[in-house]
C-alpha positions in Angstrom: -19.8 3.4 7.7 -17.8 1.5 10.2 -17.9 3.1 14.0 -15.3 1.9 16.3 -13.5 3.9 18.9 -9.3 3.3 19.7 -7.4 4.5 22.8 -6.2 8.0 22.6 -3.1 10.1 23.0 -2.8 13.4 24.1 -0.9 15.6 21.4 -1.9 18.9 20.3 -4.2 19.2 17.7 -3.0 16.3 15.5 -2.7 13.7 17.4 -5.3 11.5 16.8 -7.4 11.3 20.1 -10.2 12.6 20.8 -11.1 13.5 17.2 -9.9 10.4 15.3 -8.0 7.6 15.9 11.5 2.1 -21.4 9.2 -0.2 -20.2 9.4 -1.9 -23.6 13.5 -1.8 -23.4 13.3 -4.7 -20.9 11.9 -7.2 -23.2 13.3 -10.8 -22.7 15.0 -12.6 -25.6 14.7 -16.3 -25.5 16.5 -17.0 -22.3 18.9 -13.7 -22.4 18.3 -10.3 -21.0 19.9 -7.1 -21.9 22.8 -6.1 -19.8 21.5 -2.8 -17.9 23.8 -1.9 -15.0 22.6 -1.8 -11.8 21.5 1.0 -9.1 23.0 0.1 -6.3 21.2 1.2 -2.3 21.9 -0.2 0.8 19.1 -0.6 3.6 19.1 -2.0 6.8 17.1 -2.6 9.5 17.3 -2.0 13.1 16.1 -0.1 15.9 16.6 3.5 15.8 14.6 6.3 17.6 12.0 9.1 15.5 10.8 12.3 16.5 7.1 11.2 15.2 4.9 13.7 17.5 7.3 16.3 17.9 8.3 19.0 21.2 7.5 18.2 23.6 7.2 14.3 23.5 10.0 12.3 23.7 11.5 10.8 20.6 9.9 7.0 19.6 11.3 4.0 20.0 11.4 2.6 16.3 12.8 -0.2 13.6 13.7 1.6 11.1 15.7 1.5 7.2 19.0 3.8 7.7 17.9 4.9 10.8 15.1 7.3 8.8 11.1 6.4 9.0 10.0 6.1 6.9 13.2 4.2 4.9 14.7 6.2 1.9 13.3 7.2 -1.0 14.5 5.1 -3.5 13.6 6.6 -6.9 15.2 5.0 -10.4 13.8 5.5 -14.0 11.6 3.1 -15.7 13.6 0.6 -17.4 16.5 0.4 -14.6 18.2 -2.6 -12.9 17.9 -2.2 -9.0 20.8 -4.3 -7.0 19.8 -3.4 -3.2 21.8 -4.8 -0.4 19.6 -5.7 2.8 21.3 -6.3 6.5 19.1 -7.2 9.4 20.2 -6.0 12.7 16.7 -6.5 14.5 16.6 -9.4 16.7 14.0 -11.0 14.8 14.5 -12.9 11.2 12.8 -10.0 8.6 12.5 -9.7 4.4 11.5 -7.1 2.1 8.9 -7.3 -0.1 8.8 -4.8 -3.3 5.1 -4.4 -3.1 3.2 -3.6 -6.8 6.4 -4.3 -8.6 6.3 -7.5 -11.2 10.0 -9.1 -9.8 11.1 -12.4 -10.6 9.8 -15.0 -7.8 13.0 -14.9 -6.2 13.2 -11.6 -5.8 9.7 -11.4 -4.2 10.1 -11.4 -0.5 8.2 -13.8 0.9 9.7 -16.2 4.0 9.8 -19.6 3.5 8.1 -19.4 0.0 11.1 -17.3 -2.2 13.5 -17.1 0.6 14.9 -18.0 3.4 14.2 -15.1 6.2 17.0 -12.9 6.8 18.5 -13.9 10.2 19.6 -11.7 12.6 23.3 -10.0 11.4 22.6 -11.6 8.1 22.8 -10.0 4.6 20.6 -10.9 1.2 20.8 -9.5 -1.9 18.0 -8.5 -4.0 18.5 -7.8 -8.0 15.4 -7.3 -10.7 14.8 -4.7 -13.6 11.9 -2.4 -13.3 10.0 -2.5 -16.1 6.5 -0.5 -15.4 6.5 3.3 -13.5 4.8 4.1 -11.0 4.6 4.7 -6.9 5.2 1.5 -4.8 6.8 0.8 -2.3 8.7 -1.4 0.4 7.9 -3.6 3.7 9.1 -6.8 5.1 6.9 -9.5 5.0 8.2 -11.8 7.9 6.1 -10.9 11.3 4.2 -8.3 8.8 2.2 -6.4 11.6 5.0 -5.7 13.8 7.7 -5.0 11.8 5.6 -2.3 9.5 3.7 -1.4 12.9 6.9 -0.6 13.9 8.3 1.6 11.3 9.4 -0.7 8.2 8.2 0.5 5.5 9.3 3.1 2.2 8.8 4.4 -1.1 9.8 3.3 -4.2 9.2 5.5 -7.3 10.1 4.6 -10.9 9.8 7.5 -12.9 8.6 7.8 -16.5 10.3 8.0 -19.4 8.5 10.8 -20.7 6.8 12.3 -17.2 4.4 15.3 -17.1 5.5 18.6 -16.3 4.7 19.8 -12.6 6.1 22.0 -10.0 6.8 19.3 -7.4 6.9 15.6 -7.2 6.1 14.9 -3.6 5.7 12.0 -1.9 3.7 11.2 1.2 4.1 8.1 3.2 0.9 7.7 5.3 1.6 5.8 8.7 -0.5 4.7 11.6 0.7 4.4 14.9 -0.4 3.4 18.5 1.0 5.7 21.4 1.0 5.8 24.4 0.8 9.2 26.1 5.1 9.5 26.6 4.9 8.6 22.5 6.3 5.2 23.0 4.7 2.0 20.9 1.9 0.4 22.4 3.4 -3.0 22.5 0.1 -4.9 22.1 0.5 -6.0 18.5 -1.7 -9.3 17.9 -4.6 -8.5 20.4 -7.1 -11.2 19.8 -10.2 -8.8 19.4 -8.4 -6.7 17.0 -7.5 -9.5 15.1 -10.8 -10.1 14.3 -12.1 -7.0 13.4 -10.3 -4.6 11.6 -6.8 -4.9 12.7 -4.9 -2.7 14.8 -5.8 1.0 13.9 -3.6 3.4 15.7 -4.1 6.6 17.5 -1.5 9.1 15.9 -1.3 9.5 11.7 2.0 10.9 10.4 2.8 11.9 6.6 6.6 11.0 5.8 7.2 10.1 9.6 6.2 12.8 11.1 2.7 14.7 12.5 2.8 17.8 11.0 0.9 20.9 11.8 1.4 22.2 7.8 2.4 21.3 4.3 4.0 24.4 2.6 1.8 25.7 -0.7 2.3 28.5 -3.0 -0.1 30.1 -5.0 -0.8 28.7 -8.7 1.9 25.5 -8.8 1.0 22.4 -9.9 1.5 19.2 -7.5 2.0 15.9 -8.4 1.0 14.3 -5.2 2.0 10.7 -4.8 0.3 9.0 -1.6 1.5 5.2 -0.3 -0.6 4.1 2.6 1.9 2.0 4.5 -0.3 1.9 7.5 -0.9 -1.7 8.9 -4.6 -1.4 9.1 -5.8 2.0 8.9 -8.2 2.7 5.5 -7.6 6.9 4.7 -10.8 8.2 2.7 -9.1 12.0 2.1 -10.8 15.6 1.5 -8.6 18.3 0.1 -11.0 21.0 0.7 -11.5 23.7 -1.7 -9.3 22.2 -4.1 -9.7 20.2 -6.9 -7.6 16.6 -7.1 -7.5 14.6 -10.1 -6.6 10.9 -9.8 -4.1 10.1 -12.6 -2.9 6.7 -11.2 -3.7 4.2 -8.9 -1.4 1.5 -7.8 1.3 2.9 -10.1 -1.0 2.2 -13.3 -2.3 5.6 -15.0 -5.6 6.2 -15.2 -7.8 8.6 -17.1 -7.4 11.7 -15.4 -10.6 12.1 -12.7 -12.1 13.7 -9.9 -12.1 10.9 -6.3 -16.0 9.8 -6.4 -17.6 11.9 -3.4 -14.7 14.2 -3.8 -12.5 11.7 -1.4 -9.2 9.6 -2.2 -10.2 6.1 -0.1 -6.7 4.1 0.3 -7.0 0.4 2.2 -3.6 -0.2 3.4 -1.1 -0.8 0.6 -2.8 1.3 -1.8 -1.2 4.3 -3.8 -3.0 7.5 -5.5 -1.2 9.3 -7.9 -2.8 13.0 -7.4 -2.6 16.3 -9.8 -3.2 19.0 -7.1 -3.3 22.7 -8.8 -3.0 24.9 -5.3 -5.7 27.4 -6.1 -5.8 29.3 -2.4 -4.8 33.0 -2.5 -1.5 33.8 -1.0 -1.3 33.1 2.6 -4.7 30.9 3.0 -5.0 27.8 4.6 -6.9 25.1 3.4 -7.2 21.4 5.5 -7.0 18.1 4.4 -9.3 16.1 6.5 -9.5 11.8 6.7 -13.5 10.9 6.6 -13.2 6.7 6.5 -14.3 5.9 9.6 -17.5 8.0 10.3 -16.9 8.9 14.2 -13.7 9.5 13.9 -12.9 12.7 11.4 -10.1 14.7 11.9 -7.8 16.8 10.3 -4.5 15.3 8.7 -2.4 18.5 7.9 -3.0 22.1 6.4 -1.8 23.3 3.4 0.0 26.6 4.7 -0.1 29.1 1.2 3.4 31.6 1.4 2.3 35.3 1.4 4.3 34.9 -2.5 2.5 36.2 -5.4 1.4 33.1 -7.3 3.8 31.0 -9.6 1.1 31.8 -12.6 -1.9 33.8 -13.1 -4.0 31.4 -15.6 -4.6 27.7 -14.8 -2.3 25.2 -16.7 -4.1 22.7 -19.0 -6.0 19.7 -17.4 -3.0 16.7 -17.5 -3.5 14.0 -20.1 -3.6 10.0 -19.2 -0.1 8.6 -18.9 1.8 6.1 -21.0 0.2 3.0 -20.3 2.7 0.6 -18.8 3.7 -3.0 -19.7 1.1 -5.7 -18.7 0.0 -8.2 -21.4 -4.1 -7.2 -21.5 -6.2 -10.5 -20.3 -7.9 -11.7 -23.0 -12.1 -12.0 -21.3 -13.0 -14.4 -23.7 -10.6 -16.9 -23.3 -10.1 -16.9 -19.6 -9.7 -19.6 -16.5 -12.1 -18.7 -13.8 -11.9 -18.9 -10.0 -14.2 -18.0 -7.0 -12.3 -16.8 -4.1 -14.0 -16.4 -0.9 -13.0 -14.1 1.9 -14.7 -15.7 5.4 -14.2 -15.2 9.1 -13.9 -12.4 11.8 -16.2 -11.0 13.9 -19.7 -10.2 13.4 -19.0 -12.4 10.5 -21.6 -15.1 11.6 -20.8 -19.0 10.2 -18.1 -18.1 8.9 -16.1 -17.1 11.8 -16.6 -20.1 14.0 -15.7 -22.0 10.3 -12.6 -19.7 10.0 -12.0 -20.1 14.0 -12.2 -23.4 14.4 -10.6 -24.7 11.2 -7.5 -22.7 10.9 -5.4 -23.4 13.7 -7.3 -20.9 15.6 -6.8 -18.4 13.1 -9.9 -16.2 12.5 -9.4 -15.2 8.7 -9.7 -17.8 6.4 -9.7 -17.7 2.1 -11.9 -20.8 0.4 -11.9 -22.7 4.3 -8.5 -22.8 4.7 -6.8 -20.2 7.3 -3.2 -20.2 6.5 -0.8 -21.0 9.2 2.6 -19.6 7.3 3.9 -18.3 4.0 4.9 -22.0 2.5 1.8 -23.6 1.7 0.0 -25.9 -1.1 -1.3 -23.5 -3.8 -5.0 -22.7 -3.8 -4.9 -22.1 -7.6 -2.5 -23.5 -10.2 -2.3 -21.3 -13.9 -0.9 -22.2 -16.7 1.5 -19.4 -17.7 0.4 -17.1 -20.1 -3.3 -17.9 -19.2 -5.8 -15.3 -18.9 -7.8 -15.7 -15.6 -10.7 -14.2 -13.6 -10.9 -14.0 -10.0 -14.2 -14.0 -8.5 -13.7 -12.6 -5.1 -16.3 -12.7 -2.2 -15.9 -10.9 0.4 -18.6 -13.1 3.3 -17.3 -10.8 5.9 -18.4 -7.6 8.2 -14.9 -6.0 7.5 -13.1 -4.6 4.5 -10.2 -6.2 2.6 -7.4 -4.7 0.7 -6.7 -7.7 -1.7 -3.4 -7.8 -2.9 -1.8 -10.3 -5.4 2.1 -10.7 -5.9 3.7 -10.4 -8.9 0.9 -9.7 -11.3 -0.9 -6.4 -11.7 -4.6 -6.6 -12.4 -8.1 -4.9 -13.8 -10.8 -4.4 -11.8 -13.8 -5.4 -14.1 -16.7 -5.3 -12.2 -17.8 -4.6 -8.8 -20.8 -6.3 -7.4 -21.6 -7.9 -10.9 -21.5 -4.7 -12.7 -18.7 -3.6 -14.7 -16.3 -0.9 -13.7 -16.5 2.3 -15.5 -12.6 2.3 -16.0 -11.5 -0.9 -15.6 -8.5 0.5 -13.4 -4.9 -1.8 -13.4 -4.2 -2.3 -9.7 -2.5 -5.0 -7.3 -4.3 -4.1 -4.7 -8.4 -3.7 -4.7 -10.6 -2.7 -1.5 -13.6 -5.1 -1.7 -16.2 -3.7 1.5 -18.2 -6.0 3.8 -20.8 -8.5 1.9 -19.6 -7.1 -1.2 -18.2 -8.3 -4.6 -14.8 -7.9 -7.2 -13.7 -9.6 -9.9 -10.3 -9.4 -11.3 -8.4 -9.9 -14.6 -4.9 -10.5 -15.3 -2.8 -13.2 -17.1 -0.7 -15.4 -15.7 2.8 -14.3 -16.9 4.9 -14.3 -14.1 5.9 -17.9 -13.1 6.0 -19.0 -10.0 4.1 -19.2 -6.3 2.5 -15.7 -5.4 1.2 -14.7 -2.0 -2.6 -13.7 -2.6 -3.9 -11.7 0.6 -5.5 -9.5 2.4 -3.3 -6.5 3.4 -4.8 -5.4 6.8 -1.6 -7.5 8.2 -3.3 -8.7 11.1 -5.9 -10.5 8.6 -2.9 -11.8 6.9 -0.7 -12.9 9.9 -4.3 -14.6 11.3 -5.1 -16.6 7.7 -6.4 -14.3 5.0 -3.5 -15.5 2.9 -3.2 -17.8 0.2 -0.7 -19.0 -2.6 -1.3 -18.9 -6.4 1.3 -21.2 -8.5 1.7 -19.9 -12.0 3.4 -23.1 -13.9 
């Protein structure tokens, strides 16, 4: 496992320092879509000031939606219309991209490729149905690194039609920050080295903005545990000891219900878990939840606190069933287009750095030799819509990659040339150094899509690439 060691900051025990761093109602006729009035939200960004660390640090300087990190919550049924009003009062140009949800091109968030950035003091207006549930969520992606190192970044959750019972829906943003010891931002965002590694991993993790000594529990309820890791870089492999998870979606797409292989949820930045957590501790236990990615660097992320209550039932509810599956055509594998995608440069990486180095613009990430300079580019790939295709992706590097591809959703169908025991729906898939994924998914959604790698520094230093669906 990866060893690398991050400046510290001094903050009790949890400040990472010395121990760590109807879907189907929204079908299309011909040209015509059914009139579904909108949900209406307003966000904007600009800078604001958090209380991430807590008495008796000083609040952070932030940018922030509403003046809340992370953003609001914005929750809607499957099958709604969304109409959601961004202003920009940052004195950069930002967007906002609505990651893991299928929007019309237009809609998508990129600079330069579906829209103009939004200036400084400027307004835009985005407007697209929701057709799949799920957990996803929001970021700009203009100046990516910064602007989500900074605090831009929040959930989006479409619920389901039918949704399982539980006793709470929770939601926990997972951020990444570097501090410095007053809890200010280290403002060294782009440092070369990092760049060309594995991004800029911070020193101080909070859940839902905050570092928290406890997250309250009683005895016997059943959690539906929805995680977003909005970090820039940081890769979360969670324990919740002495209890039990099941994994009943990843990405927003359900999945047959399942223990995390070596009993830990591993997220690569963009990456959601949908978890069933029964809280089985005896009233007034505690019981940690510790992050074990990067081997030297363990800690503990937050306690579940049990209230001295008696417990909310005394036999154990019935193990959940697999969700409604949600709306994506299935690729058909015997008729399929078929690509090889590979993933070169960085550090440690050998050839393919000084290739990715010296042919990018002095970028150091590069996909297929080409190190992307900006968001409005030539397409690597061109699919016919309605195409099934296969994505062969290597990964020639020392690092991990969190791959993620706008627009489309897509199965994960085998993993070093094997095939995947579930053949999980995702948009974003963590491919480890020298290894091996291949993707399915069909072309459906026309238009040019960013394909990239979501440790932002990777993508603002080349590991990006655009896919034309035509």
């Amino acid at each position: 496992m990866l060893s690398i060691r991050w400046p510290d900051i001094d903050r009790r025990s949890l400040l990472i320092g010395s121990a760590s761093l109807a879907a189907a109602a929204l079908s299309h006729a011909g040209h015509g879509r059914a009139v579904i009035p909108a949900k209406e939200f307003t966000l904007t960004a600009a800078p604001g000031r958090a209380s991430l660390v807590g008495a008796p640090y000083p609040d952070t300087d932030v940018w922030s939606y509403n003046a809340s990190v992370p953003g609001p919550e914005i929750r809607v049924r499957q099958g709604e219309r969304l109409r959601i009003q961004v202003e920009n009062q940052l004195t950069q140009a930002t967007t906002v991209h609505w990651h893991g949800l299928r929007v019309p091109n237009a809609m998508d968030g990129v600079p330069f490729l579906t829209q103009s950035p939004i200036a400084s003091g400027e307004k835009f207006v985005y407007e697209f149905d929701v057709p799949d549930a799920g957990t996803y969520w929001y970021h700009p992606h203009h100046h990516s690194a910064e602007q989500v190192g900074r605090g831009l970044s929040g959930a989006l959750i479409v619920e389901e039609i039918d949704p399982f019972v539980v006793d709470r829906d929770i939601v926990w943003v997972l951020g990444d920050w570097r501090l410095a010891r007053n809890a200010s931002i280290v403002n060294d965002f782009g440092n070369r080295m990092e760049v060309t590694m594995a991004g800029r991993i911070g020193n101080t993790v909070t859940i839902n903005g905050r570092v928290p000594e406890t997250i309250s529990a009683r005895s016997g309820e059943r959690l539906r545990l929805r995680l977003i890791n909005a970090a820039p870089a940081r890769i979360f492999a969670l324990e919740f000891k002495n209890h039990q998870p099941l994994i009943v979606a990843l990405d927003g797409q359900p999945v047959d219900p399942h223990e995390p292989p070596k009993g830990r949820v591993v997220l690569g930045p963009a990456m959601r878990a949908d978890l069933v957590l029964d809280m089985i501790g005896q009233p007034g236990a505690a019981s940690p939840v510790v992050d074990r990615f990067y081997s030297d660097l363990n800690y503990k992320l937050v306690d579940f606190a049990y209230s001295d209550e008696p417990p909310i039932r005394t036999a154990p509810l019935d193990p959940p069933s697999r969700m409604r599956a949600n709306t994506m055509p299935e690729p058909d594998l015997d008729k399929v287009e078929r690509h090889v995608v590979t993933l070169e440069g960085g550090m440690m990486s050998g050839r393919s750095m000084m290739m990715g180095m010296m042919g990018g613009h002095g970028m150091g990430w590069s996909i297929n030799g080409v190190a992307a300079s900006g968001h409005d580019m030539a397409p690597m790939i061109t699919l016919s819509r309605g195409r099934s295709c296969v994505l062969a992706i290597r990964n020639e590097t020392a690092w991990h990659h969190p791959i993620h591809l706008h627009g489309h959703s897509f199965r994960v169908i085998t993993r070093n040339g094997q095939p995947t025991r579930d053949r999980e729906w995702l948009d974003t898939v963590l491919i480890p150094p020298r290894e091996t994924a291949e993707i399915a998914f069909v072309a459906d959604n026309p238009g040019d899509w960013m394909f990239h790698c979501h440790i932002l520094d990777h993508q603002d230093s080349g590991m990006m690439a655009v896919i034309r669906v035509a």
